[in-house]
ROTOR-56749 format. One line per 3 residues: for each residue x negated, y negated, z of N, C-alpha, C. Coordinates in steps of 0.02 Angstrom, whole numbers, plus 32768, in hexadecimal, padded with zeros to 4 digits. Each point is the difference from the previous one (the first is absolute). Example, Ala and Ser with C-alpha at 12.3 -4.5 7.8 and 13.67 -1.06 7.14 Angstrom:
# ROTOR-56749
7D6C 811C 8186 802D 7FC5 8000 7FD3 7FC4 8000 | 8012 7FCB 7FDC 7FD6 7FC5 8003 8027 7FC9 8025
***
This chain:
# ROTOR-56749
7FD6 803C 8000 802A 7FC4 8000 7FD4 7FC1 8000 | 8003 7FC7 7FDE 7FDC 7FC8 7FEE 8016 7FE2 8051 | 7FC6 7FDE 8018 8003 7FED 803D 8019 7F9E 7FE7
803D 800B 800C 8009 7FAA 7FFA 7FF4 7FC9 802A | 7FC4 8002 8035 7FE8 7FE3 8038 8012 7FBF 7FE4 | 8012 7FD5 8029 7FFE 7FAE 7FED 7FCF 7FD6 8014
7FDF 8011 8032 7FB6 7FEC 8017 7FD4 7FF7 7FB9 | 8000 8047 8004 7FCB 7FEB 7FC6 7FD9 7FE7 7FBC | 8061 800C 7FD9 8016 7FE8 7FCA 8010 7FAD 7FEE
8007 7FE7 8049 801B 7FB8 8004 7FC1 7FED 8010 | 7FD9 8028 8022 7FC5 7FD4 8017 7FD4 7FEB 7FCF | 8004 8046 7FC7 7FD5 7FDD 7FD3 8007 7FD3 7FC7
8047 7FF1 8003 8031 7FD4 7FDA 7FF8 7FC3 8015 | 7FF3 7FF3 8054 7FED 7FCF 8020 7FB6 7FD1 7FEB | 7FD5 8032 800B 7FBB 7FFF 7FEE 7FE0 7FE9 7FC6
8044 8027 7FBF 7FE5 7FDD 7FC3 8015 7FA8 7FF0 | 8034 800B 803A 801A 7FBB 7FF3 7FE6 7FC9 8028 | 7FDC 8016 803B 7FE5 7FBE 8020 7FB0 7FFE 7FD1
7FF2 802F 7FC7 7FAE 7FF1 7FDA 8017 7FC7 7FCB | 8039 8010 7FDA 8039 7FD5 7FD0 7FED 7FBF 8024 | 8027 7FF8 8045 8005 7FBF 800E 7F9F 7FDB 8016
7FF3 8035 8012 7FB2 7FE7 8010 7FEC 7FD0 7FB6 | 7FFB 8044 7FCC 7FF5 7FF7 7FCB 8022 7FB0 7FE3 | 8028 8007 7FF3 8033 7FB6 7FF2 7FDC 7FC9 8019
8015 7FF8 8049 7FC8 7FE3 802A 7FC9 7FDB 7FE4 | 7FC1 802C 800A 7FB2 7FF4 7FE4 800D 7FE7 7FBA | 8038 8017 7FD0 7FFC 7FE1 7FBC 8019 7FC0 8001
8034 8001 8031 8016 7FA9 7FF6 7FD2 7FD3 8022 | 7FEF 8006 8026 7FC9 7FC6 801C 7FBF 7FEC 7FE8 | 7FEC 8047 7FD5 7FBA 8003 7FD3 8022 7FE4 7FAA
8022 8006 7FF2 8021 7FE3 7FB7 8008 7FCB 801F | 8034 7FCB 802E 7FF4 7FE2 800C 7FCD 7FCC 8015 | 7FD5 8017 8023 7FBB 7FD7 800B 7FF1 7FF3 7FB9
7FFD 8032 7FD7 7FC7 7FEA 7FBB 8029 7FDC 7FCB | 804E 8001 8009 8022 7FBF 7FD6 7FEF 7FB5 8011 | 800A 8000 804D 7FDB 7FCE 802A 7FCF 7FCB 7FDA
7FD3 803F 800F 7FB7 8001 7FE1 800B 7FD8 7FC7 | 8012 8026 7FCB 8013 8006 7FAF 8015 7FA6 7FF7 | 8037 8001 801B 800A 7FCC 7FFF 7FDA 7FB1 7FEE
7FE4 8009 8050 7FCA 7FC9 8023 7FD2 7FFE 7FBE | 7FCF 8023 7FE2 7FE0 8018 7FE7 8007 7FDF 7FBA | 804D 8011 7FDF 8015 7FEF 7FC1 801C 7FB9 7FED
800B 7FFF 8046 8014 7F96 8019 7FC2 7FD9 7FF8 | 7FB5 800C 800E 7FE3 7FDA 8011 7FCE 801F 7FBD | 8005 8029 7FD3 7FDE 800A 7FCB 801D 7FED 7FC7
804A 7FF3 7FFE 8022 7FD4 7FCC 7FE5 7FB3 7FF6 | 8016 7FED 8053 7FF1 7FAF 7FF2 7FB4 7FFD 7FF1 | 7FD0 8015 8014 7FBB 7FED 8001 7FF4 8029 7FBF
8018 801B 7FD6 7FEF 8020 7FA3 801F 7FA9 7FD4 | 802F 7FFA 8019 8025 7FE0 7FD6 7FDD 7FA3 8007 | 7FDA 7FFC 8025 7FDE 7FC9 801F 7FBD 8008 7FF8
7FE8 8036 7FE6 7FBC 8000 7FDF 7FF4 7FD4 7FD7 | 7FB5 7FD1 7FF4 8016 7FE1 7FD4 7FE3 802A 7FB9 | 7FFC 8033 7FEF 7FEB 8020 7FB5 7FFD 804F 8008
7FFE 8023 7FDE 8010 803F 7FF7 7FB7 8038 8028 | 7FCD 7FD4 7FE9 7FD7 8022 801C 7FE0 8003 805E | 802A 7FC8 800E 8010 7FF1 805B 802E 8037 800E
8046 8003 7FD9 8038 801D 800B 7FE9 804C 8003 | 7FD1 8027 7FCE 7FE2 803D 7FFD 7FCF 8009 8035 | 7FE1 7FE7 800D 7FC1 7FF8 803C 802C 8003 8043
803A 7FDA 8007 8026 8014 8040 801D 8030 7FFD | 802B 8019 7FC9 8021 8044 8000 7FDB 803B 8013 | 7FCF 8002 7FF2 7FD5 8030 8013 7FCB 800A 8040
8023 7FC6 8026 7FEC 8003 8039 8043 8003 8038 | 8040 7FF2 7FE3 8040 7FF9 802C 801D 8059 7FFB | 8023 8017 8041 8024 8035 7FFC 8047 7FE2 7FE6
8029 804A 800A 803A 7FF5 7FDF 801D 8012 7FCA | 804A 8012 7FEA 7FFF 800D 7FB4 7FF1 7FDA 7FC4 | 8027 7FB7 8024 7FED 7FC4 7FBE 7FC9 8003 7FEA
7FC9 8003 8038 7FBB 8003 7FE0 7FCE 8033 7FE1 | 801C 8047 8019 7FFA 8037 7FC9 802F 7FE8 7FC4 | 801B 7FDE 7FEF 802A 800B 7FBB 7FE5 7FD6 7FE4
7FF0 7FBD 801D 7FB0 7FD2 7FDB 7FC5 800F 7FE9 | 7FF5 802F 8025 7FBF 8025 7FFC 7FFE 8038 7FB6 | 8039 8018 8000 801E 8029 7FCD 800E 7FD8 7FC6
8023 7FBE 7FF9 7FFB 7FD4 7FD4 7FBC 7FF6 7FE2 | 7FD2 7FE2 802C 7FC4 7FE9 7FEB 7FD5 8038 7FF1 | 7FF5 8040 8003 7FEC 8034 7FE9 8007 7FFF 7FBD
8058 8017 7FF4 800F 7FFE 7FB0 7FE3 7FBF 7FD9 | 8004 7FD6 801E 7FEA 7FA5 7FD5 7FCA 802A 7FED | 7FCF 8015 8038 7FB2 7FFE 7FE2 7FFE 803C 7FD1
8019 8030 7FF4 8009 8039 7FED 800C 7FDB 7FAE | 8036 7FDF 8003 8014 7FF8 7FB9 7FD9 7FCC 7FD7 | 7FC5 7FC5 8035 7FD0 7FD6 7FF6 7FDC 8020 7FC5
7FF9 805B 801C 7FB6 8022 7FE8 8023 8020 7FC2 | 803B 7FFC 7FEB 8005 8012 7FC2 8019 7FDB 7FCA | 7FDA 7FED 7FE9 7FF5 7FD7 7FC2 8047 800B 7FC7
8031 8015 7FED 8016 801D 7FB8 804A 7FE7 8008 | 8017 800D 7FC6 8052 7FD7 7FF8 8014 8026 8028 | 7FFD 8035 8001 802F 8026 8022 8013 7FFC 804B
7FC3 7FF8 802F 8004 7FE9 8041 8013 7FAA 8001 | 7FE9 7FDE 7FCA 8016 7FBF 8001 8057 8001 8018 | 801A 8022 7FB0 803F 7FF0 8010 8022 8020 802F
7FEC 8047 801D 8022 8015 8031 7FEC 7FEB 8041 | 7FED 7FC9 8006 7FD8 7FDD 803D 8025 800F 803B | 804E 7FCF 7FE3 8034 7FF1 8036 802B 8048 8011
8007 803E 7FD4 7FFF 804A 800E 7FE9 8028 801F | 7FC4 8005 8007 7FDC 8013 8021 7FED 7FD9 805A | 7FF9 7FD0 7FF7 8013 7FC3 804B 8036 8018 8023
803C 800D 7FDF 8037 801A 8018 800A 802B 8030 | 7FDF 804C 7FD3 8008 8028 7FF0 7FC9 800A 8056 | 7FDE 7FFA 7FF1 7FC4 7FF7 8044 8026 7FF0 803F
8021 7FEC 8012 8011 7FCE 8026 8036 8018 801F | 8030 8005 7FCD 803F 8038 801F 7FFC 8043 801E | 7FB4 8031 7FE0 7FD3 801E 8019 7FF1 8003 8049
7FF5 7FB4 8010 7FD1 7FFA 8044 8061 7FF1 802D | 801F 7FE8 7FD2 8043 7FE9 803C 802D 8051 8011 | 7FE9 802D 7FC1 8011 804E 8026 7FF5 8015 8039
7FA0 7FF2 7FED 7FE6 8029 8042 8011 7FDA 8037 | 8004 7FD6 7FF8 8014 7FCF 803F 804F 801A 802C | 802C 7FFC 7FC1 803B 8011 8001 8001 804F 8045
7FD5 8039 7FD7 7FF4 8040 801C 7FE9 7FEB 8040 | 7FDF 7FDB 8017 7FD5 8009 8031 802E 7FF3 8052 | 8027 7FCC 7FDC 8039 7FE4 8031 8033 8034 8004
8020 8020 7FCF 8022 802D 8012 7FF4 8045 801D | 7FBF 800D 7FFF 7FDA 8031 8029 8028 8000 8059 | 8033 802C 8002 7FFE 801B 803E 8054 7FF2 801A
801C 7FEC 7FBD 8047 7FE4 8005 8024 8051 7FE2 | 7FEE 8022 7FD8 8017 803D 800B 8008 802E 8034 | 7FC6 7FF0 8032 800D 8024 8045 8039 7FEE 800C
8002 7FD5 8005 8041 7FC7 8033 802C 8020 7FD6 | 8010 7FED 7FD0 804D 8040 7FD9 8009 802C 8015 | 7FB5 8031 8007 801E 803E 7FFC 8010 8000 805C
7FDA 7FE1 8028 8021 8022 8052 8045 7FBF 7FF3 | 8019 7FDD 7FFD 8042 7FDA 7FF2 8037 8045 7FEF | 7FEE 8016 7FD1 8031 8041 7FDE 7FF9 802F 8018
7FC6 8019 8030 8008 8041 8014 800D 8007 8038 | 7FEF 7FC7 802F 800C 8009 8048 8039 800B 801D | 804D 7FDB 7FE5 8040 8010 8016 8004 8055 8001
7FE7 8029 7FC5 7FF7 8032 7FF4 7FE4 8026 8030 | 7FE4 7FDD 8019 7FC6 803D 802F 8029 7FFB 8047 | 8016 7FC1 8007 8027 8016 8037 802F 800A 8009
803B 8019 7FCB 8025 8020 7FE8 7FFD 8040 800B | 7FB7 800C 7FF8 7FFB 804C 7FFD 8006 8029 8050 | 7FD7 7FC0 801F 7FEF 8002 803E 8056 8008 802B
8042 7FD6 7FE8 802F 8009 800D 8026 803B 7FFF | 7FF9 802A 7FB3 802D 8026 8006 7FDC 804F 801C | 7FB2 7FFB 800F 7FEC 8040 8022 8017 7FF4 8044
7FFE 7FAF 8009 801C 800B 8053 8049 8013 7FFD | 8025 7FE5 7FD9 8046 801F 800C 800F 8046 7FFD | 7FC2 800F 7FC3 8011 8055 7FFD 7FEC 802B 8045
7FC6 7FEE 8027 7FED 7FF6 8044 803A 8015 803D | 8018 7FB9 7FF1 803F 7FE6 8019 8037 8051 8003 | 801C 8003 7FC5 8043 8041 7FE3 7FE1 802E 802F
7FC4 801D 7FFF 7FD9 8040 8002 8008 7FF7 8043 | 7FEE 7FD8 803B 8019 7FFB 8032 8044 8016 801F | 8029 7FEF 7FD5 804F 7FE6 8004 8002 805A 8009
7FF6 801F 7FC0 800F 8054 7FFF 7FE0 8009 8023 | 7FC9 8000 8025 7FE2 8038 803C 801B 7FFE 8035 | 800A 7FB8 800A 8041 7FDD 8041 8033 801E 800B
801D 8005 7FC5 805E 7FFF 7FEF 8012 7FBE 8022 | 7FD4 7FD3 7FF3 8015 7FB0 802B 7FE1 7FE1 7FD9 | 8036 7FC7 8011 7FF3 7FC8 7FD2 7FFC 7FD6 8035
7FD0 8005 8032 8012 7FAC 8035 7FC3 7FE4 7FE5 | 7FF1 7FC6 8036 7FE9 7FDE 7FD8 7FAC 8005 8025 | 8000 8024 8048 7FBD 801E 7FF9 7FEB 803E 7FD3
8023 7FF6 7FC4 7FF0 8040 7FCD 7FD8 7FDA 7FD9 | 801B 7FC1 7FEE 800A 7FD0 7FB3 7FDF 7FCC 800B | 8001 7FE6 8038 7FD1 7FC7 8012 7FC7 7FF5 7FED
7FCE 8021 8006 7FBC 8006 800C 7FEB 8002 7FA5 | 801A 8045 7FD3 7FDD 8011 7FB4 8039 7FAF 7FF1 | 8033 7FE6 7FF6 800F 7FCD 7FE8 7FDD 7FC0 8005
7FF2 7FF0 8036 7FDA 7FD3 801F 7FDB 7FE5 7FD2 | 7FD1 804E 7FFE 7FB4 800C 7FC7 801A 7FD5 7FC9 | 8031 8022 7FEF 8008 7FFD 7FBF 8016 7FBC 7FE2
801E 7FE4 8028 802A 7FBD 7FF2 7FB2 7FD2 7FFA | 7FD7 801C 803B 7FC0 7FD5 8006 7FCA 7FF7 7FBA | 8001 804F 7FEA 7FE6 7FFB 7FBE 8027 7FD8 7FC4
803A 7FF4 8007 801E 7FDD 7FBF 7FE3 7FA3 8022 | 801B 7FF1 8036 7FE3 7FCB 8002 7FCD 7FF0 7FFB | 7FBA 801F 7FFF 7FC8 7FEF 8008 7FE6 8026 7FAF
8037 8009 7FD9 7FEF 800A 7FB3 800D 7FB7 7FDF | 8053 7FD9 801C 8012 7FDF 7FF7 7FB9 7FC3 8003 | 7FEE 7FE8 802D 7FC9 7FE5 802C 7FC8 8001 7FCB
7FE5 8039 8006 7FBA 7FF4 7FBD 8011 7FF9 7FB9 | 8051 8005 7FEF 8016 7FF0 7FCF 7FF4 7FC3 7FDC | 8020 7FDD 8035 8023 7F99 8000 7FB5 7FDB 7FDA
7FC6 800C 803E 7FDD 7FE2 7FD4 7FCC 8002 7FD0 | 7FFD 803C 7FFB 7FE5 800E 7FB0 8022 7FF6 7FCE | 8050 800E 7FF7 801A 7FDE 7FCD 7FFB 7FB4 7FFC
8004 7FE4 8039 7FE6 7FAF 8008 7FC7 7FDF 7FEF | 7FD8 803C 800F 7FC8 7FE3 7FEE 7FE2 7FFA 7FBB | 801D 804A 7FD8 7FFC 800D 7FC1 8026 7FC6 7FDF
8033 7FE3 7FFD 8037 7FD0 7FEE 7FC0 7FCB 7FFE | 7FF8 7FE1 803B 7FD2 7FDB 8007 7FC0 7FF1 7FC6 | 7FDB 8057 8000 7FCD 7FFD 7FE9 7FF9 7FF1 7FBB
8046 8017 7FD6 8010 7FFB 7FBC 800B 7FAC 7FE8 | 802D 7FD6 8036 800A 7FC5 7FFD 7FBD 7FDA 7FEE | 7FE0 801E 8048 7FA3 7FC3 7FEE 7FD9 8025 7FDB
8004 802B 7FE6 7FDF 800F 7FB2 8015 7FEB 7FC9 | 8043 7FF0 7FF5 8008 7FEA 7FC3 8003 7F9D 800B | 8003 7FF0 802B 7FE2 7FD0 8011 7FB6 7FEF 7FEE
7FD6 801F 8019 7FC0 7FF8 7FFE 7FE2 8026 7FCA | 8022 802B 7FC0 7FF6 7FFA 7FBB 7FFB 7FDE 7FE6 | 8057 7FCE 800C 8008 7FC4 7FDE 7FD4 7FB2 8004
7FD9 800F 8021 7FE2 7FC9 8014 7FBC 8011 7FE2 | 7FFB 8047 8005 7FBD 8012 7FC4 8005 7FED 7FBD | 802D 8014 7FF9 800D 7FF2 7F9B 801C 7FC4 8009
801B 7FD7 8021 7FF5 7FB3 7FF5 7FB1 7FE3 8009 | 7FC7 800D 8026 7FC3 7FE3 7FFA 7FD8 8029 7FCD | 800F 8060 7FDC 7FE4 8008 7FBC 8019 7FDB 7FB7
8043 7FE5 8013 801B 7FDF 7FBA 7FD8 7FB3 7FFA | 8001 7FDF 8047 7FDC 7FC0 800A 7FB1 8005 7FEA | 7FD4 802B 8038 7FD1 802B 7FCC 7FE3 7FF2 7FC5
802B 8029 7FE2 7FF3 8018 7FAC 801B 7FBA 7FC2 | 8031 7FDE 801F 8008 7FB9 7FE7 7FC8 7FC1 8010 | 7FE2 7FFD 8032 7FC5 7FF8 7FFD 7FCB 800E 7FF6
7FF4 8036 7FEE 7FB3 801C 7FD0 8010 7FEB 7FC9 | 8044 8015 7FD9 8007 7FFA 7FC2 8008 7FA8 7FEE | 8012 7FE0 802D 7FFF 7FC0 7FE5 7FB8 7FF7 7FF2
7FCC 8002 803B 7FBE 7FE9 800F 7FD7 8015 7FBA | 801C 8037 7FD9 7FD6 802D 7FD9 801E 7FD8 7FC9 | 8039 7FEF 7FF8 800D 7FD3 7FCD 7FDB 7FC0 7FE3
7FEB 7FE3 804C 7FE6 7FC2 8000 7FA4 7FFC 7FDC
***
């Protein structure tokens, strides 16, 4: 006969769910800190690029500032020099193609790098109600299995495996809330802080290409 203990089935239903919430936890305060970061970083490397006074100040700081803006400068001014060294119509006219093309490149990886760790957060958001779900209905089954050995249904029968069990759905509920929150969250300030990439690669690449005009 399968031993339907509720101890041990809930406990470890318990267990996976207070690592979930650990987990959740350490990701929101560590994603957080480095948007923070990100931020500060991309505030004070905008104004001081755009206040350079010439391209070759503006490159000399990029490559000394952290941040994404300034990897994606850095990535800009790479391709410039890249396409400097080839002489032929062909790189001529695909100047502003290739600039592009680079750039949106660097606002991917960028893109990836931020969303690194927002799938966790989905997946314990979606699985955790689940787990303590599970944790519920072994305690209820717990619970019945009592009831028949008894031939009682009081409530020092039922008390105790329900208890469990009610405890595991709330504390599924619990590591649930804010990983979906946080994930919500995390999707919001990424596409945020895309958009603010491909607004300074379009600015960018409209400025090389003017300068190269001139």
């Amino acid at each position: 006969m399968i031993d339907y203990s509720a101890s041990t089935a809930v406990n470890l239903a318990l267990t996976v769910l207070i690592l979930f919430s650990l987990v959740t936890w350490a990701m929101i305060f560590a994603k957080g800190w480095l948007q923070v970061r990100q931020n500060r970083e991309n505030a004070s490397f905008s104004a001081a690029f755009w206040h350079a006074a010439d391209l070759a100040a503006a490159e000399e700081m990029a490559r000394k500032a952290p941040g994404a803006l300034a990897r994606l400068a850095i990535q800009g001014f790479n391709t410039r020099h890249q396409l400097g060294k080839q002489k032929t119509l062909q790189t001529m006219g695909d100047r502003q193609a290739v600039m592009e093309r680079s750039l949106y490149q660097a606002v991917r990886q960028e893109q990836h790098r931020l969303e690194s760790g927002l799938m966790i957060l989905a997946s314990i958001g979606s699985t955790a109600p689940f787990i303590g779900l599970f944790g519920t209905v072994w305690g209820i089954m717990n619970a019945m299995e009592g009831i028949a050995a008894n031939a009682s249904a009081g409530l020092e029968v039922v008390a105790g495996p329900v208890g469990e069990a009610l405890l595991s759905t709330a504390i599924g509920i619990a590591a649930a809330i804010p990983a979906v929150l946080a994930y919500n969250y995390g999707v919001r300030v990424t596409r945020l802080a895309v958009a603010e990439m491909e607004r300074f690669a379009d600015d960018f690449m409209r400025l090389v290409c003017n300068l190269q005009e001139q």
